[in-house]
C-alpha positions in Angstrom: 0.0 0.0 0.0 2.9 2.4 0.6 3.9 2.2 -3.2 3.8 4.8 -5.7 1.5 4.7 -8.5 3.5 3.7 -12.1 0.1 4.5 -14.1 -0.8 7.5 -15.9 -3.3 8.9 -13.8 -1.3 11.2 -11.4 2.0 13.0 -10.6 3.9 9.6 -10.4 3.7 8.5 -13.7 4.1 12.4 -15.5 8.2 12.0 -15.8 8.5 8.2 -17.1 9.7 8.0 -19.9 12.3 11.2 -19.4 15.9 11.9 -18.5 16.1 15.0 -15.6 15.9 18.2 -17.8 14.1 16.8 -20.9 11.1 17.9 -20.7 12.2 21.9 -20.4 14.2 22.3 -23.6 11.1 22.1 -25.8 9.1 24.6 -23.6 12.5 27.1 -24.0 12.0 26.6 -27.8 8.1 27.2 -27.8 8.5 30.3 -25.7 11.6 31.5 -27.8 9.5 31.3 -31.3 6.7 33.1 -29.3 8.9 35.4 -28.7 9.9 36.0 -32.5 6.7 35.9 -33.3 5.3 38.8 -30.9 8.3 40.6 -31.7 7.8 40.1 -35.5 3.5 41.3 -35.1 5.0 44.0 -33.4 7.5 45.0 -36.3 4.5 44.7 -38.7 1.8 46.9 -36.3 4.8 49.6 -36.3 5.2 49.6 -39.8 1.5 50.3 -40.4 1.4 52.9 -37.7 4.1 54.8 -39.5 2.7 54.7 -42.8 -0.9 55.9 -41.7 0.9 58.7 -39.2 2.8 60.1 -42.5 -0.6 60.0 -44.7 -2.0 61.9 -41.3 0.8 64.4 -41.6 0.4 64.8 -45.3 -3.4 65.1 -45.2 -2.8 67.7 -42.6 -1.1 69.7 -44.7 -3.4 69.8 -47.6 -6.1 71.0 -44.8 -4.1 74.1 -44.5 -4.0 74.8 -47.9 -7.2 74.5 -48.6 -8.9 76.1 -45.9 -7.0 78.9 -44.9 -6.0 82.3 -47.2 -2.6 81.5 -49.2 -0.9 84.9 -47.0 -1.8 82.7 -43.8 -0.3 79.2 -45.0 3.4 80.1 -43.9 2.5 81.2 -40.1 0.0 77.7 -39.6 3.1 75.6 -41.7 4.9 76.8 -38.8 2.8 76.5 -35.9 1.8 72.9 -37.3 5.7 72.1 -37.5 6.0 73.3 -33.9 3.5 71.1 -32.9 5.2 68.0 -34.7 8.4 68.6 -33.0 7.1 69.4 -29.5 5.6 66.0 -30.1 8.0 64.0 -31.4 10.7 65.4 -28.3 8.0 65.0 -26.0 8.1 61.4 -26.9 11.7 60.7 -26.9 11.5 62.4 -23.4 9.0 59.7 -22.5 11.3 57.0 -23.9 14.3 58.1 -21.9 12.9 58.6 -18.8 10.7 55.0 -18.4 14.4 53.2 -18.9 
């Protein structure tokens, strides 16, 4: 009665079968792929992002020259190009300071 279980239906008989270590190499490999994988949707969502952030940018600035007097177009080009920049340091300031 005091002898372990060698069936399949508990924690005795999970490891038969295995050398010490065995069983951890392919869960390594699984996570590593998912790991490429995330990191490769990730590539591909940032891609996209930048692509529709330039159209923004772009179609921006063909609001400006349609909507506003051609003497004005200079002064809001600038103010819109302040606005970019502010932006874009504000979020390299973001970047540095989380690390």
């Amino acid at each position: 009665m005091t002898e372990k279980s060698t069936g399949t239906d508990g924690p005795a008989g999970a490891g038969e079968g295995k050398a010490e270590g065995e069983g951890t190499g392919g869960m390594k490999k699984l996570l590593y792929h998912d790991s490429q994988l995330v990191q490769g949707l990730y590539a591909i969502i940032l891609l996209v992002v930048l692509i529709a952030t330039l159209q923004l940018y772009l179609a921006i600035q063909d609001v400006i020259n349609r909507w506003f007097s051609y003497e004005y177009i200079p002064l809001i080009n600038s103010l819109y190009f302040i606005l970019v920049i502010a932006g874009g340091v504000y979020l390299i300031w973001l970047r540095i300071t989380r690390r």
